[in-house]
N, C-alpha and C positions, 0 to 999 in steps of 0.2 A: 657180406660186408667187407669192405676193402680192409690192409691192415692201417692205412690211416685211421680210419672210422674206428677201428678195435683202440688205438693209439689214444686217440682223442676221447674216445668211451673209459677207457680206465682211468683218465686222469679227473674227470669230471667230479667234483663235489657235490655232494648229496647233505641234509639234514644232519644223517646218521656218523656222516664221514668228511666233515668240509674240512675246507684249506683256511688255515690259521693263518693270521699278519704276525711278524715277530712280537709288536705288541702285545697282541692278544694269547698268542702262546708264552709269554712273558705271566701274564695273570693266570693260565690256566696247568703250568708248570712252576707256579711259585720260584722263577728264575727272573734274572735281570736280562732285558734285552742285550747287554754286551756281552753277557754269555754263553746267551745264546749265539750270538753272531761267530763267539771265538768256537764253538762246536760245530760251526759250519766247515770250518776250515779244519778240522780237527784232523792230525795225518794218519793216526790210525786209525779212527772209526768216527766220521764226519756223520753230523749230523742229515739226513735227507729234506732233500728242499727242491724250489720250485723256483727259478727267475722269472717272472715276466717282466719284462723293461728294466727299470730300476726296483722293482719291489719284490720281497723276496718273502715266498707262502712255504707254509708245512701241514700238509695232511695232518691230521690228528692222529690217525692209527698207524701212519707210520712211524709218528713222532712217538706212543706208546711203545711201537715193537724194538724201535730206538734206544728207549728209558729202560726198556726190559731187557735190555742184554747190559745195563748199570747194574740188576738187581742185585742185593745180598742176603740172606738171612744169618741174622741175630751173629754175634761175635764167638768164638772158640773161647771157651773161659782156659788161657794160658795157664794162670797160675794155678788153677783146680788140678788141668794133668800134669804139671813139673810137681805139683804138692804129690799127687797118686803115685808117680815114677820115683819119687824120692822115699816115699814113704815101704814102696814095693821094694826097692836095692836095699834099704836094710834091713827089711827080714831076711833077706839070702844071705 
């Protein structure tokens, strides 16, 4: 297979894996489309996208592995360790 063929083979849409309209990644990302458009442009870490013509597609799984470099878990409870730290310096 030529590396065209390989080219055009990876980007192809499947079931499992299709290319989103901003609309539709709009309702499946609980985002506004204008937000999405401003993450397109984003200067550190742009969101992944597709031009054809005027119309502008996003893999779904890219768009996840995207979303997953957002992730956070749950918050540092601040005040818990200034309380622990304060509570530790005056028994010394």
């Amino acid at each position: 297979m030529s590396t065209e063929g390989n080219r055009l083979g990876a980007a192809t849409s499947t079931a499992v894996d299709p290319f989103l309209s901003l609309r539709t990644l709009a309702s499946y990302s609980c985002m506004s489309v204008r937000k999405l458009r401003q993450y397109l442009h984003d200067p550190v870490h742009p969101m992944p996208h597709y031009r054809l013509g005027g119309k502008i597609v996003v893999r779904r799984s890219e768009f996840d592995a995207w979303m997953a470099a957002y992730r956070r878990v749950g918050q540092a409870d601040v005040e818990g360790i200034v309380n622990s730290v304060i509570s530790d310096l005056r028994r010394v």
